[in-house]
Structure formats: C-alpha cells, structure tokens
C-alpha positions in Angstrom: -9.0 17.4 13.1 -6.1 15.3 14.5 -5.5 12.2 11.8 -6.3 8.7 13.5 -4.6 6.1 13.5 -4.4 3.1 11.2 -4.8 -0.2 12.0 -2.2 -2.4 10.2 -2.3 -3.7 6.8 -1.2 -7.2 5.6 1.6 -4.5 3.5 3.6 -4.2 6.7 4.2 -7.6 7.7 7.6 -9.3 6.7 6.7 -12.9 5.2 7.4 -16.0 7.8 7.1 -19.0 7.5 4.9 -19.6 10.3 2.8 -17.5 8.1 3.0 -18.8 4.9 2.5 -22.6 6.9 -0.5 -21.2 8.2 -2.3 -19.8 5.5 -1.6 -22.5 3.2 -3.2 -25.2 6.2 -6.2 -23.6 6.2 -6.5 -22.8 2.3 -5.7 -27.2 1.9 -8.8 -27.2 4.4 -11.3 -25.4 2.0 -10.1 -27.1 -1.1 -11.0 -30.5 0.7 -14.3 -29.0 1.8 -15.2 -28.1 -1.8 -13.6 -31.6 -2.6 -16.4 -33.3 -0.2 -19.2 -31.8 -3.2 -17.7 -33.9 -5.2 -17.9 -37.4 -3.1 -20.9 -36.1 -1.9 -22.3 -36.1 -5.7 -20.6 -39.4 -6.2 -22.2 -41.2 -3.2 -25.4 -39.6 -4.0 -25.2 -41.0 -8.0 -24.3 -44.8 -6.5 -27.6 -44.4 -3.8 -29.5 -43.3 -6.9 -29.3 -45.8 -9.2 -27.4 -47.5 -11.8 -28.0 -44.9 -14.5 -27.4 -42.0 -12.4 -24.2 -44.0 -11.3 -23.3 -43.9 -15.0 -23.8 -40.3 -15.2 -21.8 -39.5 -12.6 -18.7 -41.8 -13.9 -19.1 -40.4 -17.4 -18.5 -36.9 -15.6 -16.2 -37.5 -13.4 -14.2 -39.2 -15.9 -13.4 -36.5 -17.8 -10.1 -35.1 -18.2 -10.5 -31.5 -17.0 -11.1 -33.9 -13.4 -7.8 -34.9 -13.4 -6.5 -31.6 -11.9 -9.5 -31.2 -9.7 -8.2 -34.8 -8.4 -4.3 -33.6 -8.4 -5.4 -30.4 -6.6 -7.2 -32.7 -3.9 -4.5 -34.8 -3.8 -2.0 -31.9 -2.7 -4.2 -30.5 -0.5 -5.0 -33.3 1.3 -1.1 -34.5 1.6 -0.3 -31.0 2.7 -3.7 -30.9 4.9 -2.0 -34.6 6.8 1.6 -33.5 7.7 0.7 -29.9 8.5 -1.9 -31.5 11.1 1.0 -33.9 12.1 2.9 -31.0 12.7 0.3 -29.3 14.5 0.0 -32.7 16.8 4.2 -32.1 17.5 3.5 -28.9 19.0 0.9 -29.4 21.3 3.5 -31.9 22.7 5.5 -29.1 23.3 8.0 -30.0 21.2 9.1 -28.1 17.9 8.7 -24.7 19.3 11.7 -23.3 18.6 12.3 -20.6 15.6 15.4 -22.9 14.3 12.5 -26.3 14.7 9.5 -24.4 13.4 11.5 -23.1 10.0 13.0 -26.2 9.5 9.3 -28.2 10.4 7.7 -26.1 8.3 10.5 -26.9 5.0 10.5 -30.7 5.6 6.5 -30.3 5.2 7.3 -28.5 2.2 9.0 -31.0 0.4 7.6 -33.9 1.8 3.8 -33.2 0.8 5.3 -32.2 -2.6 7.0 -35.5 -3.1 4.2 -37.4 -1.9 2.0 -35.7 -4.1 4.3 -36.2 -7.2 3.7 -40.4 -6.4 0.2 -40.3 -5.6 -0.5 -38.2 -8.7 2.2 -40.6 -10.3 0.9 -43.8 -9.0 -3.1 -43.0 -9.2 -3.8 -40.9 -12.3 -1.2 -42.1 -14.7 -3.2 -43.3 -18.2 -3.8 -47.0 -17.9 -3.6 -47.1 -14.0 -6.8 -49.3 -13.6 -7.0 -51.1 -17.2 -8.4 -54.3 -16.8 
C-alpha cells in the first residue's frame, strides 16, 4: 500500500510576520469577547440594584482584576491599530513586503507604548481618590 500524502503541519511554516500580526489580531478579538462577560456582569449588577451594584464593585475591585483589566487593556490597543491597519490595506495601500513588515513593527510598539500609559495613567494606586 502506496503511503499518502500529508497535509501540511504548522512545523513547516517559517514564522512571518503577517503571521504572527494575524494571529495575535484575532487572539486580542477573543480576549475582548471574554472581556464583554465582565461588562456584561457589571451592567447587569447596576440594572439590579444597589446592593448587587455593591457586590459587583467589591469583586471587581479586587487586585487579581487588575491584570484581567491590563490584559483588556492590551488587547484592545492592539485590537484598534491592527484594525487601523487593516482599514490601510483595503485602500490599497501598505501592500508591499518592505510596508507590511514595517506596519506590522510600528503596531508592535505602538500598542505596547500605549498600553504602558493607559495601564500607567488608569490603574496606578490612588488614580481616582477623592
């Protein structure tokens, strides 16, 4: 019995960029979709009540939150210029290996130093003491 062939494996691609770009688009888009539970419980505690309301902020006030909320934070800066991006190209502008690569680093580093003063400006202690 002759041996069939394989189809191919992830093993045998080289990593790109385009890739990498990609992947990371889509896994910003299902941490923001498991981000909507929690606004979703929030929104539901305020419709609820004032003691469910307190619930809520007790929990959500917790410190293990704080990276949930960094996390969404990144995701959702990333998320915003990889859809700006995204809105280039279907100009048709940007298509070029040399304009993708370089696209796809300036996203890089810009959703990591808007995340560093997001987290910076919005979850330092004391941000919203009275």
């Amino acid at each position: 019995m002759s041996e069939r062939p394989l189809s191919p494996h992830l093993t045998v691609y080289k990593f790109k960029y385009t890739l990498a770009t990609s992947i990371l688009n889509r896994l910003a888009g299902l941490v923001l979709s498991v981000g909507l539970l929690l606004l979703v419980y929030w929104l539901a505690a305020i419709a609820a009540g004032v003691r469910a309301y307190a619930q809520a902020r007790e929990l959500l006030s917790l410190g293990a939150f704080k990276f949930v909320y960094a996390l969404l934070l990144a995701a959702f800066v990333y998320h915003l210029a990889a859809g700006l991006r995204h809105l280039v190209w279907d100009t048709g502008r940007g298509l070029s290996r040399a304009s993708a690569q370089r696209s796809a680093w300036v996203i890089a580093v810009a959703s990591l130093v808007a995340t560093l003063i997001l987290i910076y400006c919005l979850l330092r202690p004391g941000a919203y003491a009275p």
